[in-house]
C-alpha positions in Angstrom: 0.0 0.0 0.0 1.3 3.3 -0.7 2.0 5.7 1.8 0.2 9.1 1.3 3.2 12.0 2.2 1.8 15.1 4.4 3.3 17.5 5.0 2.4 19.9 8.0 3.3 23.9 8.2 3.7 24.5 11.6 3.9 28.5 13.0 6.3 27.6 15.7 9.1 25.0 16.8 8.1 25.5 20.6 4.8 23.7 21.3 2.2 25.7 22.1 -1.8 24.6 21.3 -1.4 24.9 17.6 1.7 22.7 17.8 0.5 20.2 20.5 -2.4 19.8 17.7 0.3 19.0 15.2 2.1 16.6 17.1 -1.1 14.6 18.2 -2.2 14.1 14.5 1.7 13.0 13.1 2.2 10.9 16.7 -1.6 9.3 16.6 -2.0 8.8 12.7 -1.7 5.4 10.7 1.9 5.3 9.7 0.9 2.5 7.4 -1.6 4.4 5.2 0.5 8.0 6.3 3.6 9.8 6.2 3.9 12.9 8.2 6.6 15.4 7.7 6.8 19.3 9.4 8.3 22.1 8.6 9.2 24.8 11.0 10.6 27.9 11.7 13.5 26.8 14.2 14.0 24.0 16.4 12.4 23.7 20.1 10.5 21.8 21.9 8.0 20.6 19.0 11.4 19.3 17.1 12.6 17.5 19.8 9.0 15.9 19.9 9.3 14.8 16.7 12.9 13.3 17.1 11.9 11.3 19.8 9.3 9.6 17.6 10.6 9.5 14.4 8.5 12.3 12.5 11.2 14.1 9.7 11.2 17.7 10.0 12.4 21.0 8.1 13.9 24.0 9.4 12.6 26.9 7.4 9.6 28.8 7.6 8.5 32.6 9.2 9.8 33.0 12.0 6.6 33.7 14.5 6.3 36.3 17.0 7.1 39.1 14.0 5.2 42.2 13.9 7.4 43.0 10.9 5.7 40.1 8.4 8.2 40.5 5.5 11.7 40.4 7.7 9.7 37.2 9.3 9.8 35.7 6.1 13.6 36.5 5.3 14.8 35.8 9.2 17.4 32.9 8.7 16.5 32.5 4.9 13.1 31.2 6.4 11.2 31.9 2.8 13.3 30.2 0.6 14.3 27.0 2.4 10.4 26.8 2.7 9.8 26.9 -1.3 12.8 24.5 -1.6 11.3 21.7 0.6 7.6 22.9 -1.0 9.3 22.3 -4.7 11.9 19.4 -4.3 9.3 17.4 -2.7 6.5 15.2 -3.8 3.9 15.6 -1.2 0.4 14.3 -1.6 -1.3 16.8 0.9 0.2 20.2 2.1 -1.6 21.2 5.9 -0.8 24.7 6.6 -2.0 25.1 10.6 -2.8 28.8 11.4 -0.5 30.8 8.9 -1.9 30.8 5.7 1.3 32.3 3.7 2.3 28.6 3.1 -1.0 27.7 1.4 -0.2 30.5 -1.0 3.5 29.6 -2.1 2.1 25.7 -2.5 -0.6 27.3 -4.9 2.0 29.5 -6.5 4.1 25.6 -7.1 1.4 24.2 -8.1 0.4 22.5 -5.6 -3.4 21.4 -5.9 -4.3 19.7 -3.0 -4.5 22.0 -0.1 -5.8 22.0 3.2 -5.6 24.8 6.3 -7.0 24.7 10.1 -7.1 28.1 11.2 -7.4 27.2 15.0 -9.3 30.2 15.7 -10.8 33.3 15.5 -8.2 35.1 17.1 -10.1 38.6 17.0 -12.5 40.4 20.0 -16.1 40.7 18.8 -15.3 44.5 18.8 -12.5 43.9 16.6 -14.4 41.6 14.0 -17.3 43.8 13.5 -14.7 46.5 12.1 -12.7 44.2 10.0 -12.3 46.4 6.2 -13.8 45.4 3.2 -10.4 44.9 2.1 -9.6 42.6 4.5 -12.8 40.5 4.0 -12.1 39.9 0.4 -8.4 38.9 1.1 -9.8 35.9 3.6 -11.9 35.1 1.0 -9.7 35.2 -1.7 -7.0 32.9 0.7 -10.2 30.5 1.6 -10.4 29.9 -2.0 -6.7 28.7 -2.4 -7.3 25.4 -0.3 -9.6 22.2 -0.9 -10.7 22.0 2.9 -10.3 24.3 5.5 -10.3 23.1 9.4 -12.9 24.9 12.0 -12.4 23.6 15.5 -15.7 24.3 16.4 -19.3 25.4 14.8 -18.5 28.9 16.4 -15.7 29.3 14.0 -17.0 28.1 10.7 -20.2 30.3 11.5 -17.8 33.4 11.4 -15.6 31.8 8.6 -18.7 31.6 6.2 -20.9 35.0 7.4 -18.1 37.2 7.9 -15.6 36.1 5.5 -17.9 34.9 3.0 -16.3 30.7 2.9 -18.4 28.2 1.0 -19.6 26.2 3.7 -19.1 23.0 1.6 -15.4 23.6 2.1 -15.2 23.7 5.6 -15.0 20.6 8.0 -15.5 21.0 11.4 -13.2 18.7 13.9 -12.9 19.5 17.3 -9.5 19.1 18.9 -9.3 16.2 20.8 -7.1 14.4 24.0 -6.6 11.1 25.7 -7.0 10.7 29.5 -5.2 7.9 30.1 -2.3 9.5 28.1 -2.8 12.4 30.4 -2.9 10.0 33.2 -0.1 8.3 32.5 2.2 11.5 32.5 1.4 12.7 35.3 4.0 12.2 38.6 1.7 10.9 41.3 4.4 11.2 43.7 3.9 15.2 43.4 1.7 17.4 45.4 0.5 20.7 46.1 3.3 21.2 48.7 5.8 20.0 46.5 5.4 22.3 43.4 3.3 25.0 45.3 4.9 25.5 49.0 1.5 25.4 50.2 -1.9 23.1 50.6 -4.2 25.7 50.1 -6.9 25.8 47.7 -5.3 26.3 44.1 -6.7 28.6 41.0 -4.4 27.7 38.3 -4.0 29.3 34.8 -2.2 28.0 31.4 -0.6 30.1 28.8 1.5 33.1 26.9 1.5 35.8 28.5 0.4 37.7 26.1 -2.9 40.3 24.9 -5.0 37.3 24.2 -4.6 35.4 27.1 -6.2 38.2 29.5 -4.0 37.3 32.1 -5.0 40.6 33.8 -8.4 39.9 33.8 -7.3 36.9 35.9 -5.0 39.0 38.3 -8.6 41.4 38.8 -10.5 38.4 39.9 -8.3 37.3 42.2 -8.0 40.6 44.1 -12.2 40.5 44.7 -11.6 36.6 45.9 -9.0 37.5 48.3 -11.2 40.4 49.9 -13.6 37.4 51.1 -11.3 34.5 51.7 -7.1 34.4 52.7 -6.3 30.8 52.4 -6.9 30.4 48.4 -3.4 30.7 46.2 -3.1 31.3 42.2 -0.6 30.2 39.6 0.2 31.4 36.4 2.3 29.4 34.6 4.1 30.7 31.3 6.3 33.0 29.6 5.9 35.7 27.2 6.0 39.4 26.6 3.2 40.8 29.1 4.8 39.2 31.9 6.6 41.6 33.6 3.0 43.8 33.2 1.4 41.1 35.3 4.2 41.2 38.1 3.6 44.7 38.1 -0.2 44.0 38.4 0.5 41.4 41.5 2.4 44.0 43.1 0.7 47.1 43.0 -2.5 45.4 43.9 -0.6 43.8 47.1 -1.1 39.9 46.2 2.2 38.7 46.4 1.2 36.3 49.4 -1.0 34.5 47.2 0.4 34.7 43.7 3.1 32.2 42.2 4.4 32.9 38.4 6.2 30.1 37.0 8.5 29.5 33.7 6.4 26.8 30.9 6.9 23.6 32.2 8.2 20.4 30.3 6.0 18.4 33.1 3.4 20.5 33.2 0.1 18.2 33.8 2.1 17.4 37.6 1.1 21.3 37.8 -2.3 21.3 35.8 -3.3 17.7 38.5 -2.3 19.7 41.4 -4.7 22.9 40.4 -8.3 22.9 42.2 -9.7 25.0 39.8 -8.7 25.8 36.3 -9.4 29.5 34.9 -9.3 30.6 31.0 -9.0 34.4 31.1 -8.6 34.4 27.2 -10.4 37.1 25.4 -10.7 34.7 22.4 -10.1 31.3 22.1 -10.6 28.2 19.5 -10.8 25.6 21.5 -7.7 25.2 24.2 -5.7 22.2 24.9 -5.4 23.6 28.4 -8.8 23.5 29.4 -9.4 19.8 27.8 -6.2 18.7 29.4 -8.0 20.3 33.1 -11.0 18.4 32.1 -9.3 15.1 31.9 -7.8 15.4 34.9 -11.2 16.2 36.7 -10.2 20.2 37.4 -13.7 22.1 37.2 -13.3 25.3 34.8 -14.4 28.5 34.2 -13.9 30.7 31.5 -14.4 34.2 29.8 -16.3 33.1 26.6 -17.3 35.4 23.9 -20.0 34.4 21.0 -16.6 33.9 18.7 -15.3 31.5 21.3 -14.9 27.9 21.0 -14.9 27.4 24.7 -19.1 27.4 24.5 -18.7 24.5 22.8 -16.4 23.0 25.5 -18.0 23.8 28.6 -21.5 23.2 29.5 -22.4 26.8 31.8 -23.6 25.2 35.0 -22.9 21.2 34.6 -19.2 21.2 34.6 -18.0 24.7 34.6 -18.9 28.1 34.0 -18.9 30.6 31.2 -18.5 34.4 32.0 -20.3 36.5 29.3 -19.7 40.2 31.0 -18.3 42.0 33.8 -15.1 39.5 33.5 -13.1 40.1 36.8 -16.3 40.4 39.0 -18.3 37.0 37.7 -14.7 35.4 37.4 -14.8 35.9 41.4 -17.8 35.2 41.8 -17.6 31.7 40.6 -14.3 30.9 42.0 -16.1 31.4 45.5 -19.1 29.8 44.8 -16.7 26.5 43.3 -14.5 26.8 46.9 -17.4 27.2 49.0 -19.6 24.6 47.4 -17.7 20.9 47.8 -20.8 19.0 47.1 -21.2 20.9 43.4 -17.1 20.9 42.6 -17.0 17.1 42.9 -20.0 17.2 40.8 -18.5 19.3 37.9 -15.3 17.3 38.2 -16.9 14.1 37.6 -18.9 15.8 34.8 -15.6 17.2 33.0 -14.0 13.8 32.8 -17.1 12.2 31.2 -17.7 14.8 28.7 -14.0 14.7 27.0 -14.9 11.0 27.3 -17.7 11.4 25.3 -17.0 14.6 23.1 -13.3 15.4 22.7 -11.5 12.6 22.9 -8.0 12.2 20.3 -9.4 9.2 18.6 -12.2 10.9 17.1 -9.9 14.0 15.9 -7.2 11.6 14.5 -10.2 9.4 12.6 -12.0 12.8 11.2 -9.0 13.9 10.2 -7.5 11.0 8.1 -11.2 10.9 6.6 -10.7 14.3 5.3 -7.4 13.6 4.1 -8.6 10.2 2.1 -11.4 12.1 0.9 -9.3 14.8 -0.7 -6.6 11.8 -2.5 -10.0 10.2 -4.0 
């Protein structure tokens, strides 16, 4: 049987959500029927990933992080090592994930058969209601450049096809998707509270860049209202990014360095995500997280700022095993995390419920079988 060659455009060579999505499809995929390669934009953790279990990779791409788009694509010869491993090789299927540049230098090769996720909306409401003309026409004209595109959720392909004007037809919607007893198995048991917090309080934990998106300050706010009303409650942030010094700054001038802890990404970071009582996503837009389905998994009750774009309303059932915060962010944000801490009999009831609905809604099998499907449908 031949093997079908796809070849994956990752935006980064650090794992982050868009990359952990990568690495689940090239790591869960049939190898008989499948060949997976990446490219990338320099080594990291997502590389080393795909060393360890035996996924070839290419080193060329823009870099990310650039608010200067054209040096991106020049940093390092990024542009033209892409084209070269684009042109000198004979892949079946090209899957750009997020950026779409690399869908339009595979059209440019000829390259027919095409295929993008966008993983999001990545845009306030605000923001998307004032989105150009222009700007309209040029999603439209780069939807039109690939076979299938990728929503994660209904949210998404709602916006993709009334805002941007997508032919439904061509989207596919496949939610991301984990494993618990992967996530299990990863976890140190031998680790506790004590041992990676100091402390045996009651923990609100958040995942993520610290960057705009992530509303980390919105986070910081709640916190400040919980702690007028209860002492004995701690909360971790743990990530890195360019806002982070703004949220120290935050911590401090509000007085909460008692009960804050900031920590560096972490390799091993489910032994921190099991040791959290209560997950919070703070993000001002989302697709739909890894980090609140890998909290789910583990049985960590969350709640989360979700916006009509978001793909967290598709995640969280408001009232069964988390909440949703529509408005007045930092205020409800408090006001659940107290109700949550105060109510034992209704955490262990959303706990149970968030392990049984990845079960039963998001689980990696699913995404890795839709997604094959998709691509077998495209090489017929």
């Amino acid at each position: 049987m031949k093997k079908h060659k796809i070849l994956h455009i990752s935006p980064d060579g650090v794992i982050y959500g868009t990359e952990r999505h990568i690495l689940s499809i090239v790591s869960n995929s049939d190898r008989n029927k499948f060949e997976h390669f990446v490219s990338v934009p320099r080594e990291g953790s997502l590389t080393a990933a795909l060393d360890e279990i035996g996924i070839k990779y290419f080193v060329g791409s823009r870099m990310p992080s650039k608010s200067n788009v054209i040096q991106g694509f020049w940093e390092n010869g990024g542009f033209m090592k892409l084209f070269r491993t684009i042109k000198n090789n004979d892949f079946d299927i090209i899957h750009s994930h997020l950026v779409t540049y690399a869908g339009i230098l595979a059209k440019f090769l000829g390259k027919k058969k095409l295929v993008h996720t966008r993983h999001g909306i990545f845009l306030t409401e605000e923001e998307i209601s004032k989105i150009s003309s222009i700007k309209k026409k040029f999603q439209k004209y780069k939807s039109d450049i690939f076979v299938k595109t990728i929503a994660l959720s209904s949210i998404e392909k709602n916006v993709m096809v009334k805002m941007y004007n997508y032919d439904p037809a061509k989207i596919e919607i496949i939610y991301n998707g984990v494993t618990i007893e992967n996530i299990k198995a990863k976890v140190n048991t031998s680790t506790d509270k004590k041992s990676l917090y100091g402390t045996n309080d009651f923990v609100v934990g958040g995942i993520g860049r610290f960057e705009r998106q992530k509303g980390f300050h919105l986070f910081v706010s709640a916190a400040s209202k919980v702690l007028k009303h209860v002492k004995n409650i701690k909360f971790v942030l743990i990530g890195n990014g360019s806002l982070r010094e703004n949220i120290l700054s935050q911590i401090k001038e509000l007085g909460l360095e008692e009960n804050f802890i900031i920590l560096d990404y972490k390799s091993n970071v489910f032994d921190y995500l099991n040791n959290f009582d209560l997950m919070v996503s703070s993000s001002l837009w989302e697709g739909v997280p890894y980090a609140i389905l890998e909290a789910m998994a583990l049985g960590k009750p969350t709640i989360a700022i979700s916006s009509n774009l978001s793909g967290v309303n598709e995640i969280i059932d408001d009232g069964a095993d988390g909440f949703l915060i529509k408005d007045n962010y930092a205020d409800n944000l408090a006001e659940k995390i107290l109700f949550l801490y105060n109510d034992k009999l209704q955490y262990e009831k959303f706990s149970s419920n968030c392990v049984e609905k990845i079960k039963r809604r998001f689980s990696e099998a699913a995404m890795i079988k839709k997604t094959e499907e998709l691509y077998a449908g495209i090489l017929n």
